[in-house]
N, C-alpha and C positions, 0 to 999 in steps of 0.2 A: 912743388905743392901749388894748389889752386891760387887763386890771391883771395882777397878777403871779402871781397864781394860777393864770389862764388862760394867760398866756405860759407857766408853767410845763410845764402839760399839755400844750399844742401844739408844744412846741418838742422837750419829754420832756428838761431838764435842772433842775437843782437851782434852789431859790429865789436859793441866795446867787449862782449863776453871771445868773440874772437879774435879779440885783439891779445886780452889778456891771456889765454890757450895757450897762443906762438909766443909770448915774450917767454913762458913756465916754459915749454916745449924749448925754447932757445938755451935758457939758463940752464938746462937739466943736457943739453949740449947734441938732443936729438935733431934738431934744427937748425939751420945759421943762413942770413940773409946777406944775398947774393945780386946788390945793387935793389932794382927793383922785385926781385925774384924769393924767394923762400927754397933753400936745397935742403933734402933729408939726408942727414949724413948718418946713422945707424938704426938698427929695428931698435924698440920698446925692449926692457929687459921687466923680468916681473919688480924689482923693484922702483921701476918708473910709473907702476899703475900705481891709481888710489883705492882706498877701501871701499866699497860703494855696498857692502852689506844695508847699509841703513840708512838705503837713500832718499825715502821718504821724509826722514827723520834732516838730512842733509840738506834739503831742498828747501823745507819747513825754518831750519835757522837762517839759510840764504835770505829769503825773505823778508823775515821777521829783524836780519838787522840791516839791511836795506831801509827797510820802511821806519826802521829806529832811528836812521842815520838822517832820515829826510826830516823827521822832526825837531832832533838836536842841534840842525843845521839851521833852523828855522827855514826851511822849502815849504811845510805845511803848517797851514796854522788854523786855528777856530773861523770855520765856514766856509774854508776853500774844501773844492772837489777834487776827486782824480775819476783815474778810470782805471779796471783790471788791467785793462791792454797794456796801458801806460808802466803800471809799476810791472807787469810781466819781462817787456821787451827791457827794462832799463833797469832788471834787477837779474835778467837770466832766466827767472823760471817761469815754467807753461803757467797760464791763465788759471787751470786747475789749480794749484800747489797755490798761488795770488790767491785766490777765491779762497779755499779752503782755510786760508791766514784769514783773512778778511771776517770770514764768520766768525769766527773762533775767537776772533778781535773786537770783534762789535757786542759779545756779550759782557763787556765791560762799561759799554755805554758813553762810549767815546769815538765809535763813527756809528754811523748810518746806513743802510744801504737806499740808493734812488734807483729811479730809473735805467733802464740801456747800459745793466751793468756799469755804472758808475757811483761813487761815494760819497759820502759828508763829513768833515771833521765836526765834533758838535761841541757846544759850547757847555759845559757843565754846570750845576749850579753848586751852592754856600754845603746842601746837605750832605751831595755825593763829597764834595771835600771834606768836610767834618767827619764824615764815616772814614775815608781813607786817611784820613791822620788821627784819628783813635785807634784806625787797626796797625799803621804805621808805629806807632809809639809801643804798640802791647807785642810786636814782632821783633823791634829793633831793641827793646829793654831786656828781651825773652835770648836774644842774639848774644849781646854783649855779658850778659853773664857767661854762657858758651866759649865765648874769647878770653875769658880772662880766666878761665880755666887750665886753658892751656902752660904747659910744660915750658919754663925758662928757655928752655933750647928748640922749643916748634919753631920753624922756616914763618910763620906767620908775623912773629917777633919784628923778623928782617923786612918784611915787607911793611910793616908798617912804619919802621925807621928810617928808611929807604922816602916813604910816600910823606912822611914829617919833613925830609928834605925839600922835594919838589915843593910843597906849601911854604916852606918858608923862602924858596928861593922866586916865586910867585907874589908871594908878599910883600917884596920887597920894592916888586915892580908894577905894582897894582895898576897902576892910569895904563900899563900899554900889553898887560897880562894879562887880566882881568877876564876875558873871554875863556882862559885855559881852568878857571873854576868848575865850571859843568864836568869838565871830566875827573879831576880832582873830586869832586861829589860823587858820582858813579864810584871810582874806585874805590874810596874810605867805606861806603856804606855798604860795596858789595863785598869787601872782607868780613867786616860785621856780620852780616847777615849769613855769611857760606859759615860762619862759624856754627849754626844750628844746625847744620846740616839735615835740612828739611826739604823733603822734594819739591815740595809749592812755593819756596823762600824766591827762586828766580823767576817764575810768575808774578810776584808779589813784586819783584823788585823792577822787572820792567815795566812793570804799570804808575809804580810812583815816580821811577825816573821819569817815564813816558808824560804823564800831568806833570809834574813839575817843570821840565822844560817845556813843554810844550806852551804852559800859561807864561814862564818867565821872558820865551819869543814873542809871547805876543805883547805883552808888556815891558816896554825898557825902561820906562820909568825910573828912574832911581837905580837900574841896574848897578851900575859901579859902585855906589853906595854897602849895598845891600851882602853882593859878593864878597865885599871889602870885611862886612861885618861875619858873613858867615866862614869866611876862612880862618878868622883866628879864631874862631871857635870850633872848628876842624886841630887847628893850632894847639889848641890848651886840651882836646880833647885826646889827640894824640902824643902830647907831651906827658899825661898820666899813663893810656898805655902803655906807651913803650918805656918807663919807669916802673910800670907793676901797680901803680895808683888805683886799685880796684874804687873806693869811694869816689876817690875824683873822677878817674873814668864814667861812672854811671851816673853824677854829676852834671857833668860836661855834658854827655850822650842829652840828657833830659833838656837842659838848659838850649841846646842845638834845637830840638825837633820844639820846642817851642815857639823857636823863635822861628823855624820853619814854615810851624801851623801858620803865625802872624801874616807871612811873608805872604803865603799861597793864597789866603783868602783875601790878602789886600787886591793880589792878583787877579782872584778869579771877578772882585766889584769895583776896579781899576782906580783903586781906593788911595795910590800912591801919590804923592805930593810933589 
């Protein structure tokens, strides 16, 4: 095989995307590297293709959680720039499929577009948050009735006793764990929510992950603090769940995005002490 330089040029994608190719191509045992070298040791059978029916659709979540990932990392934050180029080559997809995210992203009023094809993360103000935690509360209370509907024996039961564990075992270790919160938050509120089984519900829900991390990167203020408090309240929330606690559940849920609203708007007027 070529080496990766030349795959690069020929293929027109990023090194890392052909790096990761040959490792899938390795482990799937069509390839095996031969010092400096790369040898193909048998053809593709059909089931070493992937489905590329809905590759539009493919391309579209490629980037979308790339560009998720660069926020929850804190890489992007209120009034830094990028450019299409940049997140094309270092997410794999063409400039098009970038771009086409990009629009489609900006009607949420959280980037910009500038000049010479390049971007703006924008700084939000007090209103757009107070509207997204009123529509937050009226989606997530509308959710969790959804979930507590559910059948003693739905597989959803498990996952949330399962996700009670990792929180308490997170809890415990708060001063040196404390960063594994954010995902812990993603997971609790995106079971919530897939319980309405509503098409807009995962629109909805990356836009609130999206602002919330995004303000709580920019502000660390009181981070450990704050985490600290929102996890046993994850805590007590899911301890009703996965007991059947219908009243406490919907309790707890309310008591949570309250103290969320508090958090996010102290965030967004850097209001923390």
């Amino acid at each position: 095989m070529a080496n990766d330089m030349e795959l690069t040029r020929q293929l027109k994608i990023s090194r890392t995307t052909v790096r990761a190719c040959v490792e899938h191509l390795i482990e799937n045992g069509l390839v095996k590297r031969q010092g400096s070298h790369k040898v193909v040791l048998r053809q593709p059978q059909d089931s070493d293709f992937f489905d590329i029916e809905d590759k539009a659709s493919t391309k579209d979540k490629q980037i979308e959680k790339y560009f998720m990932s660069l926020i929850h990392h804190g890489k992007l934050l209120p009034g830094d720039r990028f450019s299409e180029l940049s997140l094309a080559k270092n997410s794999g997809c063409t400039t098009i499929s970038v771009r086409e995210f990009l629009i489609k992203f900006s009607n949420n009023g959280l980037i910009e577009k500038i000049p010479r094809g390049r971007w703006k993360m924008v700084k939000f103000d007090e209103d757009f948050a107070r509207e997204l935690i009123s529509f937050r509360e009226m989606v997530e209370m509308r959710a969790i009735t959804e979930l507590l509907k559910q059948p003693k024996d739905h597989p959803v039961w498990q996952e949330l006793r399962e996700l009670l564990v990792k929180h308490q075992e997170v809890s415990l270790d708060m001063e040196n764990r404390y960063l594994e919160f954010p995902d812990l938050d993603r997971e609790l509120h995106f079971i919530i929510l897939k319980s309405a089984k509503n098409r807009f519900t995962k629109q909805f829900f990356d836009i609130v992950s999206f602002v919330c991390h995004y303000h709580y990167q920019w502000d660390k203020t009181g981070e450990l603090e704050r985490f600290t408090i929102a996890i046993h309240e994850h805590i007590d929330l899911l301890n009703n769940l996965v007991t059947h606690n219908n009243a406490g559940a919907i309790l707890s849920l309310e008591k949570h995005l309250q103290t969320a609203e508090i958090t996010l708007l102290r965030c967004v007027h850097g209001l923390e002490s």
